[in-house]
N, C-alpha and C positions, 0 to 999 in steps of 0.2 A: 510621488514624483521627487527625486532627488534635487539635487542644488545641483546640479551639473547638465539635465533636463532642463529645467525652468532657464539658465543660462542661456541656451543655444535658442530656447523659446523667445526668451527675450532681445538677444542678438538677430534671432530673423526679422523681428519688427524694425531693427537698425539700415536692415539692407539697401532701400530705398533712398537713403540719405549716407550713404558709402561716399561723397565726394568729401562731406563734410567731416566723417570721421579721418578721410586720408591727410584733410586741409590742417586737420588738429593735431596729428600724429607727426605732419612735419615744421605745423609748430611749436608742439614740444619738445622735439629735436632739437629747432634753433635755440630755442628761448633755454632749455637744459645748457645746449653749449657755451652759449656765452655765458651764462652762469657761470659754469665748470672754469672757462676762461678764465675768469678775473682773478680766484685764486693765484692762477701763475700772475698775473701781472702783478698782482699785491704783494707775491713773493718774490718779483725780479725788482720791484720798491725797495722793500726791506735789504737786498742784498749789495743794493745799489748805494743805500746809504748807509750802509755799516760800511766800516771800515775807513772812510772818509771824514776830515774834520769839517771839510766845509762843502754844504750841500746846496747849490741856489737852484732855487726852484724855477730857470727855465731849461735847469740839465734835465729836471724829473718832469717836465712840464709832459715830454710823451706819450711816458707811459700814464700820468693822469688824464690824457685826452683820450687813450686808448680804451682805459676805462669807464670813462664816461659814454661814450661809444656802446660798451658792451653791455652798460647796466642798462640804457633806454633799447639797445635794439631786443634785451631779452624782458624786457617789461611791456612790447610791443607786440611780441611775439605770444607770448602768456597772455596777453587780453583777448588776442585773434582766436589763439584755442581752446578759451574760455568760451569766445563768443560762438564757438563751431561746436562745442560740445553742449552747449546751452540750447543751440537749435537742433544738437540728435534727440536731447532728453526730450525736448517739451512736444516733437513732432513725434515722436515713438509713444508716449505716452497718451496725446491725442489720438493716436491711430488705435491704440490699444481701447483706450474707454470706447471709439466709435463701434469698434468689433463689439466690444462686448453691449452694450447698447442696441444693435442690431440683433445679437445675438438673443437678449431678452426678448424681443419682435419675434424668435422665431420660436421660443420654444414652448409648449406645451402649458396649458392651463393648470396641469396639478403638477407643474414644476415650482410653479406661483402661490398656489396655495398651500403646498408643504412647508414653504421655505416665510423667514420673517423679511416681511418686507423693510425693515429698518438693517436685516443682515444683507441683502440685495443693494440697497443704498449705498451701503457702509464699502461694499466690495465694487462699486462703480465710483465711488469720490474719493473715500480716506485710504482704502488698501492702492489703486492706482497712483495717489497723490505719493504712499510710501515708495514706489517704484521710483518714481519720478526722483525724489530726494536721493535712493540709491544710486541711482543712475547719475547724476549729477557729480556725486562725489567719487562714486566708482571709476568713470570715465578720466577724471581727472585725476586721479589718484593713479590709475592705470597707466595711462599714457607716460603722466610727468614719471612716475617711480620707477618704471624700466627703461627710461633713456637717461636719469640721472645714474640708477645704479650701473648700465652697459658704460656710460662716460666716466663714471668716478673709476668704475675697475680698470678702464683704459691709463687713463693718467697717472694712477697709483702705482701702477706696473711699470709705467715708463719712466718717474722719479724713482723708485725701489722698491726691487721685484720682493725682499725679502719679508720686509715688512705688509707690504700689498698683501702677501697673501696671509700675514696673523690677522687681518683686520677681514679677511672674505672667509676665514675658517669659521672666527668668533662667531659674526654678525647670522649666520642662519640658525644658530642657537631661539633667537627670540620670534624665527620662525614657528620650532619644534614649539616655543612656550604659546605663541599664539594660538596655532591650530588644535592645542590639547585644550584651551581655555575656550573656544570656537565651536567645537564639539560637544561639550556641557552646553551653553548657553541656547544653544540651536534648537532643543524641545521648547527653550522657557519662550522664544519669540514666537514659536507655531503657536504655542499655548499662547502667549499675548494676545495672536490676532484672533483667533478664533473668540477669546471674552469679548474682545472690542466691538466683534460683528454686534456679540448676544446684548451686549450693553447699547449697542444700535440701535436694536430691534426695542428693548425696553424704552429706551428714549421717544422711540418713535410712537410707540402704542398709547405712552401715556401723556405725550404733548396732543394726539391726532385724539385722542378720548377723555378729555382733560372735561368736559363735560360729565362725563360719565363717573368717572372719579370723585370730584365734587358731589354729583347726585348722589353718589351711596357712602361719600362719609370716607373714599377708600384713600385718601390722601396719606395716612400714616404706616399703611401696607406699603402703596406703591414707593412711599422714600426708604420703606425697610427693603423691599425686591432691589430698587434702585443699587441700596448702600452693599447689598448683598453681594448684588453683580461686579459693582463699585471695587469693593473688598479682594474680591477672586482678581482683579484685573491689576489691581494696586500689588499684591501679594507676588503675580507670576511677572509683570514690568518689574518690581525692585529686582526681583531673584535674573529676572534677565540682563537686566542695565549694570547690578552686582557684578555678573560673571563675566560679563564683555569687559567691564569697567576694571577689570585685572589687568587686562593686555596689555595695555599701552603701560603702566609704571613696568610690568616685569621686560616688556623690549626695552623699554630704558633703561633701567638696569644692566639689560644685557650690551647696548647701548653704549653703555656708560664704561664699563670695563672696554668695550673697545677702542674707544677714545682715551683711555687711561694707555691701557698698552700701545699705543703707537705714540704718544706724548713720551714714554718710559725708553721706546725702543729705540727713537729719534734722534730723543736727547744722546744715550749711550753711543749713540750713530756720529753726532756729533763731536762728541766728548772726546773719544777714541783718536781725535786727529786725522785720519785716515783718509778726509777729501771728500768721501763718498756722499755724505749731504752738508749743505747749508744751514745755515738758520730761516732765510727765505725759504729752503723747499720746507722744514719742518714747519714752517707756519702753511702752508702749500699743501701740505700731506694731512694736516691737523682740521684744514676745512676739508678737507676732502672726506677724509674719517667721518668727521659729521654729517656730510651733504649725504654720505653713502649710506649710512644708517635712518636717515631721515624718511627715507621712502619706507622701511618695513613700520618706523612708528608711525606713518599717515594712514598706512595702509592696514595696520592694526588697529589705527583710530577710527577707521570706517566701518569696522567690521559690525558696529552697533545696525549700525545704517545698513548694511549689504543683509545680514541676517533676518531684520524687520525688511525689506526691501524684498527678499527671497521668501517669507512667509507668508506677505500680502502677495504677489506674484501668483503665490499658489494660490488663494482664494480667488485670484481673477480667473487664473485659466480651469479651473474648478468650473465655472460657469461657463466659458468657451468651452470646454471638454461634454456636458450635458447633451444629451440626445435631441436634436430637433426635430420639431414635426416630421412628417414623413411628408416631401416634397411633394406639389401640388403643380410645378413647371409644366406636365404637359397635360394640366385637368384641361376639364372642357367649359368653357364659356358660356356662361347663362346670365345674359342682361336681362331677361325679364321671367314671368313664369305664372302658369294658370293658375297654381294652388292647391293640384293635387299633389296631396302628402299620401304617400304608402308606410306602412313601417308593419315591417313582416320579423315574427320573430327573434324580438330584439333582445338581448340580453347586454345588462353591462352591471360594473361591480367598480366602485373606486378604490378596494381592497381584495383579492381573490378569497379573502377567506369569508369575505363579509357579502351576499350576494344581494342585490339591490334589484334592480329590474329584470325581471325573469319572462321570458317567453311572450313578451309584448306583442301584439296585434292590431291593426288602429289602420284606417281607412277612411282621410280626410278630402270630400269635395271640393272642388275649387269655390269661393265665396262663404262656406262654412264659417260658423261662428262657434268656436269648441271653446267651454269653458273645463276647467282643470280645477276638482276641488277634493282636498281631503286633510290628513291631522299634519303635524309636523314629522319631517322627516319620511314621508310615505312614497318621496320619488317627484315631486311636482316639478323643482325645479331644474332638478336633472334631467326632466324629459327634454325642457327648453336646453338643455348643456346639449344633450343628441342633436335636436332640433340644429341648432345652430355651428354643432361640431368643434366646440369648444374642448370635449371628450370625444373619442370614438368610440361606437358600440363593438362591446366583447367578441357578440354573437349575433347575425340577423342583418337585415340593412335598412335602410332607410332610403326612400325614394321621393324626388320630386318630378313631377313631369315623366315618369319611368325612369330618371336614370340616378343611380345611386351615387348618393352626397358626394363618397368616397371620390369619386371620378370628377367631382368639379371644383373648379379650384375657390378657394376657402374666402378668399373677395369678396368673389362673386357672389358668391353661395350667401354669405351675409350679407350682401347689398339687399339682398331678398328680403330680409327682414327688417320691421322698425321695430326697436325694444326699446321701451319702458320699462325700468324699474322699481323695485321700493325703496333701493340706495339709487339716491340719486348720483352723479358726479359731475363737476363744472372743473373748469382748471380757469386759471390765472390770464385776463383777459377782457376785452369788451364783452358786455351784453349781447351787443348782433355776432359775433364772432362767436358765442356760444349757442346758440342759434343756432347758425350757420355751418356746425362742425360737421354736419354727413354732406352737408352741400357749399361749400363756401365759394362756390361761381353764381349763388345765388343774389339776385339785386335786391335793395331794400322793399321794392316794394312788395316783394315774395315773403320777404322776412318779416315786413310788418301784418302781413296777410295771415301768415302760420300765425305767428304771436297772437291775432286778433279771435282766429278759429282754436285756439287754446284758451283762451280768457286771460291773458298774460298780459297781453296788450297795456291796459288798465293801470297796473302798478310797476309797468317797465317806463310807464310815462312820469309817472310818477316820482321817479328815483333821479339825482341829482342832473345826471347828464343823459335821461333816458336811455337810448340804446348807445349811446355811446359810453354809458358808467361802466367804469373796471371794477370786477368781480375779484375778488380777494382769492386765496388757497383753496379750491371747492366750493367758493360760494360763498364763504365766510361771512359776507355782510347782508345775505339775504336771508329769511325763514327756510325753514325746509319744506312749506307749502309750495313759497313762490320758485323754488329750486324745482320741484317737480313739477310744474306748471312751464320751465326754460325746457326740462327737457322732454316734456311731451309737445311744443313747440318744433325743435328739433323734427319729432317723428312728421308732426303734421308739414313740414315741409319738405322733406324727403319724399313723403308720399308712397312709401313700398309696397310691392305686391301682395303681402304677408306681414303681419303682425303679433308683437308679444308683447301681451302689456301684464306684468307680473306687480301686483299690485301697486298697478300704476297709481291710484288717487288715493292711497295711506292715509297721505299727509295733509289732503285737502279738507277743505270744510263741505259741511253736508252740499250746501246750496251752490258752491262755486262743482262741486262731484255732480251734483244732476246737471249742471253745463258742460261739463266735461263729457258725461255720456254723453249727453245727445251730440257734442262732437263728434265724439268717439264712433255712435253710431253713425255718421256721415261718412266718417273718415275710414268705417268698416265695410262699409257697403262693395258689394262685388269681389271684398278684399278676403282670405282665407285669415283667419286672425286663432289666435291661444290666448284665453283670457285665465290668468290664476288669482283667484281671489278668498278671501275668508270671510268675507262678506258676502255670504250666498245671496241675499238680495238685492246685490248688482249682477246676478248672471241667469234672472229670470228668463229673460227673451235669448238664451242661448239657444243654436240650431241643436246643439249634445253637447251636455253635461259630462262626464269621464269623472268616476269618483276613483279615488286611487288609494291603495293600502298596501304599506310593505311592497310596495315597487309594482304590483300590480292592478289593472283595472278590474275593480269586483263588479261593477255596474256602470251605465250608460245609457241615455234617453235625453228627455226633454223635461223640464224642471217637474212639469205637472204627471209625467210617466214615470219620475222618479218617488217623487211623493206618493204615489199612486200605490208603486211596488211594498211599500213600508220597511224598507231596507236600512243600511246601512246611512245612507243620504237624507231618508227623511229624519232619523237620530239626529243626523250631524243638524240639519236646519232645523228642527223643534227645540236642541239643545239652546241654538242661538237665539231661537224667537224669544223662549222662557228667561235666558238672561236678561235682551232687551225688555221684559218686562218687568224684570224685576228689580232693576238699573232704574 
């Protein structure tokens, strides 16, 4: 996507607020004019008091009021289009993170898990934030520098045409120097933002696993990854802020010479006798000289800014540009649902070349108790990704109530489900608010109810403000027992048709885990449920077992028909009995 794209991109987010941009546009008008103005009055000063021995100041008293005058109404004027371009950026900019925001709601599970979540972060705060700052100074730079340059070439032509135009020949010279130094620097800011994502994502991984780190000693790794990324980002920012950071002395420069030559031409203009200028216009022509070349150095002083501003730009609309889900506006509505699951040969693959679930079969009765057991990586949790259509299947479909997932919309379709998992997650919040997440029209005494039929209850009272205690970032201030005890809380109040509890009680202790089951089993009862566990001796009283290997099901029965067969299953639970004995 060029700079020229991203522009027009960025401009249509402007559209909605077009009064504001017009309102700035003609108060950069004024506030340039009367700028422009004052030069002549400061020059009809000077010419008033040359030549004159005696000057009392209430001859000159006019043109000092005049001036007075033009500095506040263009100091007046420049606040207003400050304040009008100050309300396009920061509403363009809101409106831009809201899309993109949205836009993360819409897309695809393994758009998420491809991607680092700390380079996602980084492309909804810091690269938006870069726009912002662009925009700020763009807008302003824009406006003011083509109504002072359109006003300085007027007036320059109207004191003298000859000179007017050595000073509009010169001055695009530090155009040509900009745009050659603008072109170089223009990789080194792509390159910028793109480290800054990946140094996001590092930041992110090792503050949210700073646990983890600790436990294996890895603290002098992670500062060397850190310093590594650190390095690459340090390296490609100097070489970019270097080569921006040419522009502005070489338009000065260029600049500079042209203020030399209208001072040189003036003066000779003078000198000559001839009548053709004053010395008030030459002071007249000499701000003017100035004021004219000021816009191309602001405007080259921003170019740091516009650069980093057009390369974050592109990391945002990178993630608006992404394929969304495939539209579920006219699924069909399923508030409730018996619990027969179909799944006729299914295939799926999170890779094409790597094939994962092949030619699946599986025919689940409504109230069924299916437990889902086998090694790592053999498809477990992927079945629940189908189930739930987090993923969609390759090949085959998947049926509830006869009618396939595909066809209903994706809400609904999980409303159907309570999930439990082995990560647990809480966000930032009350205790009953976390609770209360599938159902927050729920009244306390529902919520005290769930909690109580979780065994939560107990140490939610416990805690400083009971259910009114705020939870930290995920949980932060509570165990990872009591964290998965909130969120099987959660399911127990939802109360779904269907159930997935993916080793829901991990993190529990043995004696509070056999209360939980015998929850669990109330809470299962009539209910169709997927139980995944590694702990075969919590899925004894399964209605089928489903053992799974390399994506598909080798065997299936009942724990004691499995055992029976001497297969594949009874390995996997002798393996375990003989460790717990040997443990």
């Amino acid at each position: 996507m060029n700079n020229t794209s991203v522009l027009k991109r960025i401009l249509g987010y402007t559209k909605p607020y077009l009064p504001f941009l017009v309102i700035s546009f003609i108060s950069a008008v004024i506030s340039v004019a009367m700028t422009l103005y004052a030069p002549v009055l400061v020059g009809q000063g000077i010419d008033f008091i040359i030549g004159k021995d005696n000057v009392d100041f209430d001859s000159i008293l006019p043109i000092v009021l005049k001036l007075c005058v033009v500095v506040v109404t263009s100091a007046l004027f420049s606040w207003l289009m400050t304040l009008c371009t100050n309300k396009v950026s920061y509403h363009t900019v809101n409106d831009m993170r809201r899309d993109v925001h949205r836009k993360l709601d819409t897309l695809p599970l393994g758009y998420i898990d491809r991607s680092s979540r700390g380079d996602i972060i980084g492309r909804v705060t810091v690269d938006i934030e870069q726009v912002s700052d662009g925009m700020l100074q763009g807008f302003s730079q824009f406006f003011t520098g083509i109504v002072t340059i359109a006003g300085t070439i007027i007036f320059m032509l109207s004191i003298n045409f000859k000179i007017a135009l050595v000073v509009i020949l010169i001055t695009p010279l530090s155009l040509f120097v900009a745009a050659f130094i603008t072109k170089i620097s223009h990789d080194k800011f792509k390159e910028r933002s793109s480290v800054q994502g990946e140094l996001s994502g590092c930041i992110e991984e090792m503050v949210g696993g700073q646990k983890i780190v600790k436990a294996f000693a890895y603290e002098d790794r992670a500062q060397a990854k850190f310093e590594e990324i650190n390095a690459r980002l340090y390296k490609c920012g100097l070489k970019a802020q270097f080569y921006s950071a040419l522009t502005n002395p070489c338009t000065r420069f260029v600049n500079g010479l042209v203020y030399a030559a209208t001072g040189i031409f003036g003066a000779v203009s003078v000198l000559s006798g001839n009548g053709v200028m004053t010395i008030g216009q030459i002071s007249t022509f000499l701000s003017y000289a100035n004021q004219y070349t000021k816009p191309f150095n602001e405007i080259t002083g921003v170019i740091t800014e516009l650069q980093s501003a057009f390369a974050s730009a592109r990391r945002v609309f990178a993630v608006l540009d992404e394929e969304p889900e495939v539209s579920d506006e006219n699924g069909i509505e399923m508030k409730d649902s018996t619990g027969l699951i179909e799944i006729k040969n299914v295939s799926f693959s999170y890779v094409p070349e790597k094939p994962l679930i092949q030619n699946l079969n599986l025919t689940v009765k409504p109230g069924q108790r299916i437990a889902i057991v086998g090694p790592t990586g053999c498809g477990k949790t992927t079945f629940i990704n189908l189930l739930m259509r987090f993923y969609d299947v390759t090949e085959g479909e998947i049926l509830i109530d006869g009618v396939n997932i595909k066809d209903i919309k994706r809400k609904d379709l999980r409303s159907l489900y309570g999930m439990v998992l082995q990560e647990t997650w809480l966000f930032t919040g009350s205790v009953k608010e976390n609770v209360a997440y599938g159902h927050p029209d729920a009244s306390d005494e529902e919520i005290i109810e769930a909690a109580k039929t979780a065994h939560s209850h107990s140490f939610i009272k416990r805690l400083e403000n009971g259910y009114d205690t705020l939870l930290t970032e995920d949980g932060g201030n509570l165990s990872q027992g009591q964290k998965q005890l909130l969120s099987i809380s959660r399911i127990m109040l939802t109360a779904p048709p269907m159930l997935i509890l993916d080793e829901a009680t991990s993190s529990i202790d043995t004696m509070t885990e056999q209360r939980i089951q015998r929850a669990f089993a109330k809470l299962m009862k009539g209910r169709t449920s997927f139980i995944i566990a590694h702990r075969l001796s919590t899925i004894k009283d399964a209605d089928r077992i489903l053992v799974m290997r390399d994506g598909n099901i080798i065997e299936q029965g009942t724990h004691e028909e499995l055992l029976a067969q001497g297969g594949f299953y009874h390995q996997l639970y002798n393996s375990q009995f003989e460790k717990n004995n040997n443990a």
